[in-house]
C-alpha positions in Angstrom: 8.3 -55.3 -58.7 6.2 -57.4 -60.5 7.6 -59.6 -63.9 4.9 -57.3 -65.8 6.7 -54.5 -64.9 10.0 -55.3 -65.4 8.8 -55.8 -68.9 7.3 -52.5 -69.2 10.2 -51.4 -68.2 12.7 -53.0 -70.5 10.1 -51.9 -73.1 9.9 -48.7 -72.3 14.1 -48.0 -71.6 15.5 -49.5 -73.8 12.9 -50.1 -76.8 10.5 -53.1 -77.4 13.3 -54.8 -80.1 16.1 -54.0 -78.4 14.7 -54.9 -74.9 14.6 -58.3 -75.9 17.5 -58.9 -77.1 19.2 -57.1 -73.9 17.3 -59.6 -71.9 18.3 -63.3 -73.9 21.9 -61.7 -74.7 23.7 -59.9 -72.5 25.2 -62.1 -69.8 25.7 -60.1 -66.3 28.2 -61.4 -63.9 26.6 -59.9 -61.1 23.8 -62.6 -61.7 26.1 -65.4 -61.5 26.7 -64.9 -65.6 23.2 -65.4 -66.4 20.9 -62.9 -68.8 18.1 -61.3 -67.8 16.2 -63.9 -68.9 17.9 -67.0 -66.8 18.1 -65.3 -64.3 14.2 -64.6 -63.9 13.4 -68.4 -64.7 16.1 -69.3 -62.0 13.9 -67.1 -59.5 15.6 -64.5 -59.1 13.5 -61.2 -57.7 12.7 -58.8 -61.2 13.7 -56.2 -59.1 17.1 -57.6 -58.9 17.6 -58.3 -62.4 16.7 -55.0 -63.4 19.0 -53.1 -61.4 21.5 -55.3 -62.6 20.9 -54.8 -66.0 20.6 -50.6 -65.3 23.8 -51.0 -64.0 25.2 -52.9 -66.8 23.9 -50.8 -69.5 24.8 -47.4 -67.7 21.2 -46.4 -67.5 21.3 -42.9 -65.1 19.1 -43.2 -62.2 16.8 -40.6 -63.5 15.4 -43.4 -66.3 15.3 -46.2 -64.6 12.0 -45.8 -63.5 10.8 -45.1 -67.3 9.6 -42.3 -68.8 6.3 -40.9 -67.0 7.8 -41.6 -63.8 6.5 -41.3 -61.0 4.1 -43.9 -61.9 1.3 -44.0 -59.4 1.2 -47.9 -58.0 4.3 -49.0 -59.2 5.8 -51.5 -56.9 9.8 -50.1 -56.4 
C-alpha cells in the first residue's frame, strides 16, 4: 500500500474531517502509542497503520477496503 492510498482510504472511511483528526489524535498501542501519523513518519509500512487503526475504530472487514471496492490496482 502506497501513503496515497492510505489517504484515500482514511478519506474515504471515515470522512475527509474526521480522517484527519483520527490520524494526529488517536494514539494506538499496537503502534508502540503512536497515531497514525507518527507512526508513518517513524516508517512504519501504511499498510500496517491502517489495519491498526481498522482495528481500533471497529471498522468491519467489509469497509476496509473503501467503498467501490474492489478497486482495480490497488496495492493490498
Amino acid at each position: 500500500m502506497r501513503y496515497s492510498d492510505f489517504w484515500e482510504l482514511m478519506d474515504d472511511v471515515f470522512g475527509s474531517s474526521y480522517a484527519r483528526t483520527l490520524a494526529t489524535d488517536q494514539v494506538l498501542g499496537v503502534l508502540a502509542d503512536r497515531t497514525a501519523v507518527q507512526a508513518l513518519a517513524d516508517g512504519v509500512e501504511p499498510r500496517t497503520v491502517w489495519r491498526a487503526l481498522c482495528d481500533a475504530m471497529e471498522v468491519p472487514e467489509h469497509r476496509r477496503w473503501g467503498s467501490d471496492q474492489p478497486r482495480s490496482g490497488r496495492r493490498r
